[in-house]
C-alpha positions as CSV (number, residue, x, y, z in Angstrom):
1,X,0.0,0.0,0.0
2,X,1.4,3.3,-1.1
3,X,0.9,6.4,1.7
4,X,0.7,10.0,0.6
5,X,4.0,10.7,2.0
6,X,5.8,8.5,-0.1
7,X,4.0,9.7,-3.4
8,X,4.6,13.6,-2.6
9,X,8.4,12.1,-3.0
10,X,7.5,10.5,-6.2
11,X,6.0,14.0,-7.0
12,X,9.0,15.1,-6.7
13,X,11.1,12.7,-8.0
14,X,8.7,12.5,-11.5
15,X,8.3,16.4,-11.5
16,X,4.2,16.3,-11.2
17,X,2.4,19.4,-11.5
18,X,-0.9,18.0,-11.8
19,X,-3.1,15.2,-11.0
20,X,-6.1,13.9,-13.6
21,X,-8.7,12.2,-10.5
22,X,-10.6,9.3,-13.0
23,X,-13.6,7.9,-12.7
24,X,-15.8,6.0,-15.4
25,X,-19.3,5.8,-16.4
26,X,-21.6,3.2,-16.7
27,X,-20.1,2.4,-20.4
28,X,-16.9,2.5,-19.3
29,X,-15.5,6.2,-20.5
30,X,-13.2,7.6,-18.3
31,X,-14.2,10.6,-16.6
32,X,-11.7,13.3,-15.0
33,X,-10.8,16.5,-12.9
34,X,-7.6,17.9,-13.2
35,X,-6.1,19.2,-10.2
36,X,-2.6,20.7,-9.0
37,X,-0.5,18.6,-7.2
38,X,-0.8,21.4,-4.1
39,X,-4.1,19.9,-3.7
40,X,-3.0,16.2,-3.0
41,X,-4.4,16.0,0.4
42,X,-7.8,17.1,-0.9
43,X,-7.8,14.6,-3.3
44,X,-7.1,11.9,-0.6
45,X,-9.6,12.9,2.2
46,X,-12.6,14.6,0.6
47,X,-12.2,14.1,-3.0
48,X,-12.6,16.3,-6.1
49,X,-16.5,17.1,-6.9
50,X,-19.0,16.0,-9.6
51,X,-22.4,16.8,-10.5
52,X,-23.6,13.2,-10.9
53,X,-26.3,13.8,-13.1
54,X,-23.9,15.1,-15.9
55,X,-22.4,11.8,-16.4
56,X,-24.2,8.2,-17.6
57,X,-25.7,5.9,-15.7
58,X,-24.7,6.9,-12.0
59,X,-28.3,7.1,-10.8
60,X,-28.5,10.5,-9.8
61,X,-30.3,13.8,-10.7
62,X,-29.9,17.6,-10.9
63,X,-31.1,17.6,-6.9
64,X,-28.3,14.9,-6.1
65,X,-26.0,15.7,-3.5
66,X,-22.2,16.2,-4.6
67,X,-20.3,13.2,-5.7
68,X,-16.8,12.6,-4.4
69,X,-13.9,10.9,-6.2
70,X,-11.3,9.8,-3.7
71,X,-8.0,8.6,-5.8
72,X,-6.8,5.3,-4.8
73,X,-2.7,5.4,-3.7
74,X,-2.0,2.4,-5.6
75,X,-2.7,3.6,-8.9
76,X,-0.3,6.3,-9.3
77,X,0.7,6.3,-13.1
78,X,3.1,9.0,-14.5
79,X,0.9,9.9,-17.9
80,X,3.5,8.9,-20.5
81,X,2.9,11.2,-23.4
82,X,2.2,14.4,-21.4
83,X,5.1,15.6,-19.2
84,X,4.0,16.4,-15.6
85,X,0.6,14.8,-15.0
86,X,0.0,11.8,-12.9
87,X,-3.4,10.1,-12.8
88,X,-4.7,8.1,-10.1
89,X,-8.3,5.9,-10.7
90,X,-11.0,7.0,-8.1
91,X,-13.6,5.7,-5.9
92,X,-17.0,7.4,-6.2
93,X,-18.9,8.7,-2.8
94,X,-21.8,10.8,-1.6
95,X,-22.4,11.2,1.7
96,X,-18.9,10.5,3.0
97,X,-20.2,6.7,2.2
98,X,-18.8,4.1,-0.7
99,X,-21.1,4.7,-3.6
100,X,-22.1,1.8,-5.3
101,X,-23.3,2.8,-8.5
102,X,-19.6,3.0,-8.9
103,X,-18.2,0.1,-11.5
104,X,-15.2,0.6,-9.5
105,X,-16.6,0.3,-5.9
106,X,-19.1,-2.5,-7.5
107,X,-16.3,-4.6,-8.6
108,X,-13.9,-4.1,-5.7
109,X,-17.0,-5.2,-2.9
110,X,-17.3,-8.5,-5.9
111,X,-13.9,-9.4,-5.2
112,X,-14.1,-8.6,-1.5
113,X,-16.4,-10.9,-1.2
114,X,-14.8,-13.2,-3.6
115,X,-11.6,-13.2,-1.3
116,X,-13.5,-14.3,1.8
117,X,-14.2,-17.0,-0.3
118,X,-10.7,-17.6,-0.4
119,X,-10.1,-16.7,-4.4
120,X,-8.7,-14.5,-6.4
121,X,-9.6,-13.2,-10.0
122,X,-6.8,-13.0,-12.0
123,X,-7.8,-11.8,-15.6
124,X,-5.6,-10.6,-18.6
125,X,-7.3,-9.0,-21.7
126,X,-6.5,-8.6,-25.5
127,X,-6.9,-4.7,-26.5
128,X,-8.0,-4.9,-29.9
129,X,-9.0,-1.3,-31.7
130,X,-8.6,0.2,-35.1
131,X,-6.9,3.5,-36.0
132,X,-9.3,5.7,-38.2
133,X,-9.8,8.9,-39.9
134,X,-12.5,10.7,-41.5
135,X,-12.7,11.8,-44.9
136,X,-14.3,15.0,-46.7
137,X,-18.1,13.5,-46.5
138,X,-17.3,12.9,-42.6
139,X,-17.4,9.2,-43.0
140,X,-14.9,6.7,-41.7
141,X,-12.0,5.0,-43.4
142,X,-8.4,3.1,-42.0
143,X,-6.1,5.5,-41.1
144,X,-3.2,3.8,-43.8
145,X,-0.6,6.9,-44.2
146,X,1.5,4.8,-46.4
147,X,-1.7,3.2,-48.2
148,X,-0.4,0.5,-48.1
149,X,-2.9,-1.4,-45.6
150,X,-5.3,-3.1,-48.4
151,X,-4.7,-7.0,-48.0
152,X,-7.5,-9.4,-47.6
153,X,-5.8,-11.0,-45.2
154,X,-3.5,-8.2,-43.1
155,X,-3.0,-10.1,-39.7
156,X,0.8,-10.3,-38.9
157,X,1.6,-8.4,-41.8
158,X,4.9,-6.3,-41.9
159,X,4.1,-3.7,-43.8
160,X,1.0,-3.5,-42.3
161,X,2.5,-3.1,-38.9
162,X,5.5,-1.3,-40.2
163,X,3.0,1.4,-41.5
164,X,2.4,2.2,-38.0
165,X,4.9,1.0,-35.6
166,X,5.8,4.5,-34.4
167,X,2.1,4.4,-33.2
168,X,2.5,1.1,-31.6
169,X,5.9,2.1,-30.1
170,X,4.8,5.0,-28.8
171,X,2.2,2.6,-27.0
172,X,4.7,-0.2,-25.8
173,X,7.0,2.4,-24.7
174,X,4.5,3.9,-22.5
175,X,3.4,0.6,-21.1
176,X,7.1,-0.5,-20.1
177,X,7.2,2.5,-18.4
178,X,4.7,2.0,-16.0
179,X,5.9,-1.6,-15.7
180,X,2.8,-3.5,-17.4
181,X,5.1,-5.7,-19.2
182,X,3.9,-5.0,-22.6
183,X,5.6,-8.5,-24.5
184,X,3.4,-8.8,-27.9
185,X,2.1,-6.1,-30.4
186,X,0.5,-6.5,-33.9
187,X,-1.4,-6.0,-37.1
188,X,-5.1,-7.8,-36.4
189,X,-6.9,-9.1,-39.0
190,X,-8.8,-6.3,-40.4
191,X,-7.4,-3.3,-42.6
192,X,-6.2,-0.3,-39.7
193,X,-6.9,-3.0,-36.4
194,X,-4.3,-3.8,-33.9
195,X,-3.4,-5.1,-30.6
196,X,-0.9,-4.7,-27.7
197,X,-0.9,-7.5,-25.2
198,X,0.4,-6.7,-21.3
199,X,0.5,-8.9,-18.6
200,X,-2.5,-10.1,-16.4
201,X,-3.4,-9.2,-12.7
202,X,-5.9,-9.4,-10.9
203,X,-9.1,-8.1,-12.2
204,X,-9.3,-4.7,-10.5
205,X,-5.4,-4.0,-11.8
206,X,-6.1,-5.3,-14.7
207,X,-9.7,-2.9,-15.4
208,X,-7.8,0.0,-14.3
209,X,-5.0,-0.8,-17.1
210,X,-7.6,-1.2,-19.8
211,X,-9.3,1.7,-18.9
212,X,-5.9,3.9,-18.8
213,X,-4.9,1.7,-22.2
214,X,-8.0,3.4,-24.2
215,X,-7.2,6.8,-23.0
216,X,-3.3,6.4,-23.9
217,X,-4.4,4.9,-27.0
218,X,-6.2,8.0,-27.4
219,X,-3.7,10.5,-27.0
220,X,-1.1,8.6,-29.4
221,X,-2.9,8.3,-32.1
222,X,-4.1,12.2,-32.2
223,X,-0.3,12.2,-32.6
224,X,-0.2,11.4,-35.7
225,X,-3.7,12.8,-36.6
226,X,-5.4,9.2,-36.2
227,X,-9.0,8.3,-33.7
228,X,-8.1,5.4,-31.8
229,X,-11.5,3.6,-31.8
230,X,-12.5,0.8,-29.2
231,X,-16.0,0.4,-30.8
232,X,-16.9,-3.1,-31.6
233,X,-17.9,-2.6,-35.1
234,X,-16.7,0.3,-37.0
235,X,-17.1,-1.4,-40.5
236,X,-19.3,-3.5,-42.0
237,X,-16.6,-5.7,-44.0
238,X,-14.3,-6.1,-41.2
239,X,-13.4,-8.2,-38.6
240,X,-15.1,-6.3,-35.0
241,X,-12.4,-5.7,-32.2
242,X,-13.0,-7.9,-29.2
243,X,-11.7,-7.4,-25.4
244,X,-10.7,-11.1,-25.1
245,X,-10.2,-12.0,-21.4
246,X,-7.6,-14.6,-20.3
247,X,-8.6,-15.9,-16.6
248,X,-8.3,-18.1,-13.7
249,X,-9.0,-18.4,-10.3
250,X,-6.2,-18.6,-7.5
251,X,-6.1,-19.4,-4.1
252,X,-6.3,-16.2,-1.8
253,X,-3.4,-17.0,0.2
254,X,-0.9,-18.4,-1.8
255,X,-1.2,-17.6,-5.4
256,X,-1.6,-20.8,-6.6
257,X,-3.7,-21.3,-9.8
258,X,-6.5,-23.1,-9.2
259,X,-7.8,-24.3,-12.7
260,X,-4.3,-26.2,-13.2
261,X,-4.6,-29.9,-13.0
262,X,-2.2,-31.5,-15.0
263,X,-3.8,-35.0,-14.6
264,X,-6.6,-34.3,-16.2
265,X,-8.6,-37.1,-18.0
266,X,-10.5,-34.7,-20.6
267,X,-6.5,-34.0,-21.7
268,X,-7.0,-30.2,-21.2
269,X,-5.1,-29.4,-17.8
270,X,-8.0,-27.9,-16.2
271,X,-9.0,-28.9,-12.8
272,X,-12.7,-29.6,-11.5
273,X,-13.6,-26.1,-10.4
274,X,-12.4,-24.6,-13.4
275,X,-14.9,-27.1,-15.5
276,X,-17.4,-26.1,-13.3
277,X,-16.8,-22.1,-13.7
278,X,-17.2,-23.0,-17.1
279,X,-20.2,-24.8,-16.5
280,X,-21.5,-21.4,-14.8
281,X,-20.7,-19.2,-17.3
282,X,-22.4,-21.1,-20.1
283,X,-25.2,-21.7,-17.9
284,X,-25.4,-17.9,-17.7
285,X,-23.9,-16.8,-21.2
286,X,-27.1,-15.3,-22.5
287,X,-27.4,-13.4,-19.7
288,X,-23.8,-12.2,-19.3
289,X,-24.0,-11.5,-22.9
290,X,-25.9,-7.9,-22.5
291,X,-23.1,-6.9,-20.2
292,X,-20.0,-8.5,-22.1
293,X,-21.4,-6.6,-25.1
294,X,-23.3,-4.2,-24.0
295,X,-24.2,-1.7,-27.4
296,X,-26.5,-1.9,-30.3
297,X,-23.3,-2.1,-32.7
298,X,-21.9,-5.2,-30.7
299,X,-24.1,-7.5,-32.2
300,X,-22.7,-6.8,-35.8
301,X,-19.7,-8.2,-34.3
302,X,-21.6,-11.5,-32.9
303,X,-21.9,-13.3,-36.2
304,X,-24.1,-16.5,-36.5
305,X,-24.3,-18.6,-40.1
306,X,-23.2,-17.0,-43.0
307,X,-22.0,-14.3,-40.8
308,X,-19.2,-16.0,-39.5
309,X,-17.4,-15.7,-42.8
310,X,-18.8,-12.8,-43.9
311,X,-15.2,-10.3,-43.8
312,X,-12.8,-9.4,-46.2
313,X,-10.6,-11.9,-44.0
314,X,-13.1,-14.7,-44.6
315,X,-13.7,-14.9,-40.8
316,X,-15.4,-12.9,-38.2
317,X,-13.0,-14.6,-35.6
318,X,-16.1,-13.9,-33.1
319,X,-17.7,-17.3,-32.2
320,X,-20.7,-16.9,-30.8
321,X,-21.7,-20.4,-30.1
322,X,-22.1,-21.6,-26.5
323,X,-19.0,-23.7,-26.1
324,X,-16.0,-24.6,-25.0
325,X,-12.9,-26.7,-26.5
326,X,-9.3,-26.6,-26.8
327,X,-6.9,-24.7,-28.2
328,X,-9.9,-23.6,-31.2
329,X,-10.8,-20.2,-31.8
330,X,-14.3,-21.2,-32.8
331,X,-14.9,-21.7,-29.4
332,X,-16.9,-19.3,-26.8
333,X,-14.1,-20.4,-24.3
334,X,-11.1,-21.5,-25.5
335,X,-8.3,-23.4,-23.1
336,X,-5.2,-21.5,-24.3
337,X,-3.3,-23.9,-22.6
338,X,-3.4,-26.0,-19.2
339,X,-5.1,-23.9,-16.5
340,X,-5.4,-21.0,-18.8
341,X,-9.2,-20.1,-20.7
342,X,-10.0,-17.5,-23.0
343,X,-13.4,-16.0,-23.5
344,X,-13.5,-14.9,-27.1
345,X,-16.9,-13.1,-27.2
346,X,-16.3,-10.7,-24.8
347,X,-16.6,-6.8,-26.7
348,X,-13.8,-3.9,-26.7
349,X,-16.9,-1.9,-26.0
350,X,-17.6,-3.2,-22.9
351,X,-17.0,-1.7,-19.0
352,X,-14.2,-4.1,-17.8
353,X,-15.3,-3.5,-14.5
354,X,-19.0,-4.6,-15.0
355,X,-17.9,-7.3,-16.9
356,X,-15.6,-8.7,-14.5
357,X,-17.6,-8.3,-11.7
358,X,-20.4,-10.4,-13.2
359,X,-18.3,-12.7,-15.1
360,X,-16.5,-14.4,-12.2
361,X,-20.4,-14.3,-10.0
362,X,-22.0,-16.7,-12.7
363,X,-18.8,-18.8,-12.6
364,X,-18.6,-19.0,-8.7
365,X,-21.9,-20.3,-9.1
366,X,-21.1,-23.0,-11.1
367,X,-18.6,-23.9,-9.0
368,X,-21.4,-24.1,-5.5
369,X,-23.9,-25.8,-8.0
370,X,-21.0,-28.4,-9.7
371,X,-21.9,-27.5,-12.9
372,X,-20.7,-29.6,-15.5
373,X,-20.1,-28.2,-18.9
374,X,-19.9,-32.4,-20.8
375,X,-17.1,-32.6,-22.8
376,X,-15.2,-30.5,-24.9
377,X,-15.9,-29.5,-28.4
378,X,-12.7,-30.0,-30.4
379,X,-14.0,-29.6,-34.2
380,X,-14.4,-26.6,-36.3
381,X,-17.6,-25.2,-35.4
382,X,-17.4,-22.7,-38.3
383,X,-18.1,-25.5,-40.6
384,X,-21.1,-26.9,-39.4
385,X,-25.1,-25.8,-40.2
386,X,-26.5,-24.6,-37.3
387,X,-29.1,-27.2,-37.1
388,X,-26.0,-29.4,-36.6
389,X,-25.2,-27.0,-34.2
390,X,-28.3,-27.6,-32.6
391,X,-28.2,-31.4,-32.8
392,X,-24.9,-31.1,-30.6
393,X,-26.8,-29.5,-27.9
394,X,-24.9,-26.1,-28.2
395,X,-27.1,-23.2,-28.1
396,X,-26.2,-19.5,-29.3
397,X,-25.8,-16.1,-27.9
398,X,-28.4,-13.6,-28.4
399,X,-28.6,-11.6,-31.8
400,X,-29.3,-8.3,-31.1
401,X,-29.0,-6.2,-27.7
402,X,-33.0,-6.5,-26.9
403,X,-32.2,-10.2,-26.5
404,X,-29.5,-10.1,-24.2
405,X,-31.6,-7.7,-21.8
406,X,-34.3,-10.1,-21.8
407,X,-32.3,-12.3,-20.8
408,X,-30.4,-10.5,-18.2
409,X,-34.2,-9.9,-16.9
410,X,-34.8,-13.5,-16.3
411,X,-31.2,-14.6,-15.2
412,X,-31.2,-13.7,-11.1
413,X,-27.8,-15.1,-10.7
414,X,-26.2,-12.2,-13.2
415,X,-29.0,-9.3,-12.6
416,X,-27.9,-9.3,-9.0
417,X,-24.5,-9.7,-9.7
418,X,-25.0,-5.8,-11.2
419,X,-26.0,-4.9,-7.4
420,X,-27.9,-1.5,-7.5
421,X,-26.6,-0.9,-11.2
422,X,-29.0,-3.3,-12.8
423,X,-32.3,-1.0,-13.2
424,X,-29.7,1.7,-14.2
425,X,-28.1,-0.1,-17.0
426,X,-31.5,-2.2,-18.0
427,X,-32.8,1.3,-18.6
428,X,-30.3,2.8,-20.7
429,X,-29.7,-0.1,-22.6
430,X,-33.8,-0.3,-23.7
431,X,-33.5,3.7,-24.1
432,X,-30.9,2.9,-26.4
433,X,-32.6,-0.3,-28.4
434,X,-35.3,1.8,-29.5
435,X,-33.6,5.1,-30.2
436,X,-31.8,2.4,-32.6
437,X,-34.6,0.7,-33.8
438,X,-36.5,3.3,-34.4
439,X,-33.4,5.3,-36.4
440,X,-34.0,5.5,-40.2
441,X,-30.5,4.1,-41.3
442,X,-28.2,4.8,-45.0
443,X,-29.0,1.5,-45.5
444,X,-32.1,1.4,-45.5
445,X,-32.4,4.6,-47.8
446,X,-30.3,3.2,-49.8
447,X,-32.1,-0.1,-50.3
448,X,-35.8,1.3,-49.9
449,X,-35.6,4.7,-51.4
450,X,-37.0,4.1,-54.6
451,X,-37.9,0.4,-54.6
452,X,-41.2,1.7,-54.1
């Protein structure tokens, strides 16, 4: 635990001048103040002030008392491409009392209570986003400044990541200096997509990374006159950029991982509990699903059918069957190798702090109920009808975001796993199905205008 007297060293030490106090919003957006560093202790003991109702989903109005964000000492990270800042994530309160429609305080009581349970979350996560611009109509296109970026297939591709590797530098750099371990960047497999992979931690580190990681991302790409977009789907054609989470549970006390069972008779490495967190989560998929991918534009991304090969890759890479295997990417959940799962449907336009929160909640319950998940699918589910899909048992996420909030509705286990935020978000999130649905789009102009 850091203590303010040791930071007003690092102050110091790092020449800080100002402080950015963060919070996020329901969606995940990161919120700040900026304050001098004179007013550290004010930071610390009262908190800097918010008018609650200007910000999304926090469940309060123009009458609401003020909202307090107290930083948390042990996120203190130097901003890398801004000399003299530091920002520290915040806790939300009113009253001089935790408030919970806080994704941060909502997720830190989750994993309170997890660790009285005697776990730990530990959850890594794959940052996928494209780098865009927009043209002279105001419409969206890859951000290519050598134009060079045009292959069917770009993933890995040199050029394509040598068109932009002072980008990605500038992002690796940043990350080593705040000692995330950044050890894997790329070219993903749509025209202008990328990744940088960091070490995991445990889920509360690990929300507060991705959250910083989409405003550094940000800020580097403006660099060089590019939007750094985390939104699921930005085109049509492409493949959608997914917030993959690696994860496992480990013992409170000692570290140990507690999905690792080399011994195993299925041949995958994973121990009992970690086939029954499985077991939880697809019990609970459909329901998770509105919070895992949690916007209209999501479900572009959540291919089923014909869909699935439906990009200029040939692949959507987003399964969206409910199912686990092996080491195959067609899966929902993928075991990325012996005590190590991967849950592939999860959306870069997702709160990381909702999502974990309610993630590891339907899998703890599938370890108290023993759910077994049968055996693993090791075939290539992208080739199969979906009535053969069917006739395997394997069922499908929902198709569209009103599905996934009906859902949520009838799932107890994850709706209460949201704590006070549930009406909140079910709100928005029907507010925002029919503003969509209702919403005249191009295409439809374009297809219906004078068909008739």
């Amino acid at each position: 635990m850091e203590t303010r007297e040791v930071l007003k060293k690092k102050f110091d030490e790092d020449k800080i001048e100002y402080i950015l106090v963060q919070f996020i919003d329901i969606n995940g957006a990161a919120k700040v103040k900026m304050v001098p560093v004179s007013h550290f202790d004010d930071v610390i003991d009262e908190g800097a002030g918010f008018a609650g109702a200007a910000v999304m989903g926090l469940g309060q109005g123009p009458h609401s008392h003020d909202m307090l964000a107290r930083v948390d000492l042990d996120t203190y990270t130097v901003i890398p491409w801004d000399q003299g800042i530091v920002r520290f994530a915040a806790d939300l309160f009113v009253d001089d009392k935790p408030y919970m429609f806080d994704p941060r305080q909502h997720l830190k009581k989750t994993l309170k209570d997890l660790e009285s349970q005697g776990f730990v979350f530990n959850v890594g996560i794959e940052p996928e986003h494209f780098l865009v611009m927009k043209n002279d109509k105001g419409e969206i296109e890859t951000w290519d400044p050598d134009q060079i970026d045009t292959l069917d297939k770009p993933c890995y591709d040199f050029k394509g990541i040598a068109n932009v590797s002072n980008y990605l530098r500038d992002l690796m750099d940043g990350m080593d200096s705040l000692n995330w371990d950044p050890y894997q960047s790329d070219h993903e497999d749509a025209n202008g997509q990328y990744e940088v992979n960091f070490t995991y931690a445990d889920a509360l580190k690990t929300a507060d990374r991705y959250t910083f990681f989409k405003m550094m991302s940000s800020q580097y790409a403006k660099k060089y006159g590019a939007i750094a977009t985390h939104m699921a789907k930005p085109f049509s054609d492409k493949t959608g950029s997914g917030g993959h989470i690696h994860f496992h549970l480990a013992d409170a006390k000692t570290g140990k991982n507690l999905f690792l069972d080399n011994d195993d008779p299925r041949g995958l490495g994973l121990s009992t509990m970690a086939y029954n967190f499985i077991g939880g989560i697809l019990e609970h998929a459909q329901a998770l699903c509105a919070i895992n991918s949690p916007t209209v534009n999501c479900y572009k991304r959540l291919q089923i059918g014909s869909g699935l090969l439906s990009t200029s890759s040939g692949h959507t890479w987003t399964p969206a069957f409910l199912s686990y295997g092996d080491n195959n990417r067609t899966q929902m959940i993928r075991t990325a190798g012996p005590g190590h799962l991967e849950d592939r449907t999860v959306s870069a336009a997702s709160n990381p702090y909702l999502v974990f929160a309610s993630y590891v909640t339907a899998g703890i319950d599938g370890i108290k109920r023993s759910i077994d998940p049968g055996d693993p699918f090791k075939g290539n589910l992208y080739e199969l009808t979906l009535d053969e899909i069917k006739q395997r048992g394997i069922d499908i996420l929902p198709q569209n975001l009103n599905q996934a909030i009906e859902n949520l509705k009838k799932d107890s286990v994850v709706s209460d796993s949201l704590g006070v935020i549930y009406k909140e978000f079910v709100s928005l999130k029907e507010a925002e199905w029919e503003d969509y649905h209702k919403t005249v789009s191009k295409w439809e102009i374009d297809r219906y205008l004078t068909m008739f």
